[in-house]
C-alpha positions as CSV (number, residue, x, y, z in Angstrom):
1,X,117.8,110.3,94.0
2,X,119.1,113.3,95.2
3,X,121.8,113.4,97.9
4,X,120.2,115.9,100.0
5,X,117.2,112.8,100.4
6,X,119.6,109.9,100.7
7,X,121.3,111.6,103.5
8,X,117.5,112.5,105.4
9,X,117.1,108.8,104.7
10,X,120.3,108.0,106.3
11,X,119.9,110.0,109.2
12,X,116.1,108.4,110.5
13,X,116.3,107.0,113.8
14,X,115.6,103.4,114.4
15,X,112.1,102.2,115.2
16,X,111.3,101.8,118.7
17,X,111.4,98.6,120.5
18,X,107.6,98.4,120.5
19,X,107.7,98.8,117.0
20,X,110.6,96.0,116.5
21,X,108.3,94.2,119.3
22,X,105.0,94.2,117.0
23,X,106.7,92.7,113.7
24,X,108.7,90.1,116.0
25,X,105.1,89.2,116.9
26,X,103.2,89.3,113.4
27,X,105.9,87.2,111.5
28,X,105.8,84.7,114.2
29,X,103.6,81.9,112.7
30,X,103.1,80.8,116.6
31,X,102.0,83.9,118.4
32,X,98.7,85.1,119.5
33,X,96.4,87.7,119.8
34,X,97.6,87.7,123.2
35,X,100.7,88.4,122.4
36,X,100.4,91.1,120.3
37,X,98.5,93.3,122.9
38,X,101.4,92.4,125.1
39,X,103.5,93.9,122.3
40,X,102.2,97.2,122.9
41,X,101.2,97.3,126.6
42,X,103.7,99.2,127.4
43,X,103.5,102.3,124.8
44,X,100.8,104.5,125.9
45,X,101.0,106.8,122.5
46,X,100.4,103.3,120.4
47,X,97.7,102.5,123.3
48,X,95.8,105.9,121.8
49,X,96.5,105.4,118.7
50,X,95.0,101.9,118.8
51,X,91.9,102.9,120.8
52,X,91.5,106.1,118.7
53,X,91.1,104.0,115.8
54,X,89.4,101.3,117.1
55,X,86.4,104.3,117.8
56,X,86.8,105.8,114.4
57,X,83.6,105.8,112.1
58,X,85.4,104.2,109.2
59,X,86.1,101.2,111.5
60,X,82.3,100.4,112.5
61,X,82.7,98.8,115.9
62,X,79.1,98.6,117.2
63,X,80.1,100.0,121.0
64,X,82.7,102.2,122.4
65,X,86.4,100.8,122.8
66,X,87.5,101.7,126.0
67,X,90.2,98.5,126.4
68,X,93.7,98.0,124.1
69,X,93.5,94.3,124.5
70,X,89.6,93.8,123.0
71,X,91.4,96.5,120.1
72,X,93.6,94.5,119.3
73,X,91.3,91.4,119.3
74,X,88.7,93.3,117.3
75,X,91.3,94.6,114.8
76,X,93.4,91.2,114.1
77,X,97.4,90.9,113.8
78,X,97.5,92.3,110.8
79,X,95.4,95.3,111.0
80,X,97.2,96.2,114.4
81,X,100.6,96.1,113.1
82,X,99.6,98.4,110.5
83,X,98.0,100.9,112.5
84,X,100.7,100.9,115.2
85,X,103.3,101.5,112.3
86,X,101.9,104.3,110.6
87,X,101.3,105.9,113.3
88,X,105.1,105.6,115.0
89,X,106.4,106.1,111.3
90,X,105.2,109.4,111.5
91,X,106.2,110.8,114.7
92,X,109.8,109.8,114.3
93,X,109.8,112.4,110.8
94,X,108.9,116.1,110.7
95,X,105.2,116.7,109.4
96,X,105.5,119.6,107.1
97,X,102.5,118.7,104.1
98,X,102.3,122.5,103.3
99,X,104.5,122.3,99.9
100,X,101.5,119.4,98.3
101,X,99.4,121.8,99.9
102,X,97.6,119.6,103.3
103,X,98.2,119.7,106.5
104,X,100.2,116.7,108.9
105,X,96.6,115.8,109.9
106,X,95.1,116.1,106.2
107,X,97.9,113.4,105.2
108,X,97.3,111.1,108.1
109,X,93.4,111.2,106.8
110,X,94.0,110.5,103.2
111,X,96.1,107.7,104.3
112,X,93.9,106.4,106.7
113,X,91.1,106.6,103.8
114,X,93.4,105.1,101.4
115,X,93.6,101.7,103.4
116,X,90.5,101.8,104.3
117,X,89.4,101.7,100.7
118,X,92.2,98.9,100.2
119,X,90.9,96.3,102.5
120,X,87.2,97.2,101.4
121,X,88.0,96.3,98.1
122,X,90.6,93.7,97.9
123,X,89.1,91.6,100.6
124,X,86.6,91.0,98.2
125,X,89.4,89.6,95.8
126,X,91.7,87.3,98.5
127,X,91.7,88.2,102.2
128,X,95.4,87.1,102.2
129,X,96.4,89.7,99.2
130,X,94.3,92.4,101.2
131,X,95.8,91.8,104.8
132,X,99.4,92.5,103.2
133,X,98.0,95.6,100.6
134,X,96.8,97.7,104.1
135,X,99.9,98.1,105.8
136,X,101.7,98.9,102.2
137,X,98.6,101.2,101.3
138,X,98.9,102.9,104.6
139,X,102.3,103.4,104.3
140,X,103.1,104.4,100.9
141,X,102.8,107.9,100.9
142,X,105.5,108.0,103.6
143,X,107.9,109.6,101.1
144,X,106.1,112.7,100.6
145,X,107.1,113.7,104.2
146,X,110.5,113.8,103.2
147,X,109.9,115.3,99.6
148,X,108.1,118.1,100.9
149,X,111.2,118.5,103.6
150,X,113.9,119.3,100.7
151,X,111.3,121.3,98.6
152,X,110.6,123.7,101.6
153,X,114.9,123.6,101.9
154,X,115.0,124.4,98.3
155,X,113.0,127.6,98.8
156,X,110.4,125.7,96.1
157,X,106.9,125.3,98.2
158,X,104.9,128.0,96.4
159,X,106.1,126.4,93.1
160,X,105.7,122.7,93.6
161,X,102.4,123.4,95.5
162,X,100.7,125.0,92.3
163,X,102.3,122.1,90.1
164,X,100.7,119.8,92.5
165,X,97.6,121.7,92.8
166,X,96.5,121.1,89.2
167,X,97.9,117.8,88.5
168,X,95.9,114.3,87.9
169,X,99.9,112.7,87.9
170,X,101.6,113.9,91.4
171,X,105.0,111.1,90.9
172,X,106.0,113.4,87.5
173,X,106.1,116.4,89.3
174,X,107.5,114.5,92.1
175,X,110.0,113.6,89.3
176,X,110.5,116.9,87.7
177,X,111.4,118.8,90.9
178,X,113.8,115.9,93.0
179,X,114.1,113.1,90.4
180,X,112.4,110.6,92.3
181,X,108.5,109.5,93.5
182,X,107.5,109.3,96.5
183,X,107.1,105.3,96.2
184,X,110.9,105.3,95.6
185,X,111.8,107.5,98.8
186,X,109.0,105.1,100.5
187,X,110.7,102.0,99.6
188,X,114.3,103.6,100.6
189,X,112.9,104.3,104.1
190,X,111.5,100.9,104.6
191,X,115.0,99.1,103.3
192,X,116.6,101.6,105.8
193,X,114.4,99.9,108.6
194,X,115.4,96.5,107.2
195,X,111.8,95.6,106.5
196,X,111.2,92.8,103.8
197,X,111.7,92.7,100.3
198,X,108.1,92.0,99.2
199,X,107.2,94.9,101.0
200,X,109.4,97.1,100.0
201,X,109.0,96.1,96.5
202,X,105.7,96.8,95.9
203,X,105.7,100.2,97.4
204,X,108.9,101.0,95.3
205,X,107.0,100.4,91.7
206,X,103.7,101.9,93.1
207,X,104.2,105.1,90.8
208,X,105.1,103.1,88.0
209,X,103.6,99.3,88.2
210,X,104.3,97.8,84.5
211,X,108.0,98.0,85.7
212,X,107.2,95.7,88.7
213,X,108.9,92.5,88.9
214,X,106.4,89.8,88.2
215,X,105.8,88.9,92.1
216,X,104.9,92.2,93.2
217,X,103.5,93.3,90.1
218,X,99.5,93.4,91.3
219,X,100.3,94.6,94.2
220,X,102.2,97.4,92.7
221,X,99.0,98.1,90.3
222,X,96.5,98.0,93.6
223,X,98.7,100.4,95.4
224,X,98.7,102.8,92.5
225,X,94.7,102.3,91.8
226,X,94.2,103.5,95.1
227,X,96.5,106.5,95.0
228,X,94.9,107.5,92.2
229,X,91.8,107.6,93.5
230,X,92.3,108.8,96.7
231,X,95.7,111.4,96.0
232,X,96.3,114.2,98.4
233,X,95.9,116.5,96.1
234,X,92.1,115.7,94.8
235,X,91.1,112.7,97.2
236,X,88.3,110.9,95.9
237,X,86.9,113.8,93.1
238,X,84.6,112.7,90.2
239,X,87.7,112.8,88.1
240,X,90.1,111.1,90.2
241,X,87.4,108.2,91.2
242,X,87.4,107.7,87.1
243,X,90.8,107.8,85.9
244,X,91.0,105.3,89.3
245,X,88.0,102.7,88.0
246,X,89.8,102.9,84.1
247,X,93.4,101.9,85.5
248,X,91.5,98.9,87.3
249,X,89.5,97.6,84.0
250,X,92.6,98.1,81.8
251,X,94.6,96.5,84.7
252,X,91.4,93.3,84.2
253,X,90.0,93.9,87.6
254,X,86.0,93.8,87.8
255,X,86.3,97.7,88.1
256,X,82.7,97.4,90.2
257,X,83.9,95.9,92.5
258,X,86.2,99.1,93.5
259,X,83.8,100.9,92.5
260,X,81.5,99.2,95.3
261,X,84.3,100.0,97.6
262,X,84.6,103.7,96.6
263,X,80.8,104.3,96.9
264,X,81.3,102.4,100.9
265,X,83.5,105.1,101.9
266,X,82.2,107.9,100.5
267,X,78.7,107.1,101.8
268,X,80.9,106.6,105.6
269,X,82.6,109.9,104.9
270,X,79.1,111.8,104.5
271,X,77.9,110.5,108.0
């Protein structure tokens, strides 16, 4: 990894105490509901956040949310955390998506989509593999941010941004241009903000999953199904949907399952 990474790695401020507030809560076998919204009472940005999503299409709630405590009860601990983390992940780094060619609020989307299209299909597979898949899938892409801060450094954008342009594999020209993914520079983040192992694991061997240890290894292999569907540089084409659906039969999933899950959103997305 190069140094001029480690050292924007180094240098990320710690999470707020909201944020340190909400995982205190969601690995606490005891808490509540209840305590959760208490969690984030307090932190009117996550309050939008929360009720933003909460009245977002791709979510489906029958009426308007207009409350932050009947979010978070419609939305469950896990589903919570995960959207108050993204969210807060990204406004402590600088948004600069110009060198894959997106803009900050392009990225947010195709991450948004991404776990959307995790929990739709894996909770068909085990609710309990799904609930910890979404915050991962949400979060995976986080290194990009930082990627696409040493390319624009380097003077690189209009160069990486026509590699990534035409690509169906954006982790080798990830490689090629700062000798590391963006899974890897995830994964670095999230053992910067001391987060567990499991989950730092199985974001690290998202761009390469056969090299996964054997505990995170299918989560490793979801994370990267999904990316390859839904990448940021062809989100959910006819070709990345396909290369997507043959990694999950070679992988053994029933592939229509996913591709259940793929028609769901896209179907959402034309409404």
């Amino acid at each position: 990894m190069k140094n001029s990474i480690v050292d924007s790695i180094n240098s990320l401020p710690p999470l707020s105490k909201t944020i340190i507030d909400v995982n205190k809560v969601y690995n606490d076998s005891e808490a509540s509901i209840h305590d959760m919204a208490k969690a984030v009472e307090h932190d009117p940005m996550i309050i939008a956040n929360l009720l933003k999503a909460a009245n977002s299409p791709l979510y489906g709630f029958a009426k308007e949310i207009s409350n932050p405590a009947q979010a978070v009860s419609l939305f469950g601990m896990s589903m919570t955390r995960s959207i108050v983390l993204s969210n807060s992940v990204r406004k402590l780094l600088s948004v600069d998506m110009q060198p894959y060619g997106i803009t900050s609020e392009k990225f947010a989307e195709i991450s948004e989509h991404q776990a959307t299209l995790m929990m739709n299909w894996y909770k068909q597979i085990d609710k309990k593999k799904a609930d910890k898949l979404y915050l991962a899938t949400f979060l995976q892409e986080t290194g990009k941010i930082l990627i696409a801060s040493d390319i624009i450094q380097e003077d690189e954008t209009i160069s990486f941004a026509s590699e990534i342009e035409l690509t169906n594999n954006i982790a080798q020209v990830e490689k090629m241009y700062v000798d590391v993914t963006s899974s890897e520079v995830t994964a670095k983040i999230f053992e910067h903000w001391n987060f567990d192992q499991e989950f730092i694991d199985m974001i690290k061997y998202a761009d390469n999953p056969n090299e996964a240890p054997k505990e995170v290894r299918e989560y490793s292999i979801a994370l990267n199904i999904v990316k390859t569907i839904i990448p940021v540089n062809k989100p959910l084409s006819e070709v990345s949907i396909n290369i997507g659906l043959k990694k999950a039969q070679d992988a053994g999933y029933n592939h229509e399952l996913l591709e259940d899950a793929v028609d769901d959103i896209l179907d959402e997305l034309e409404q």
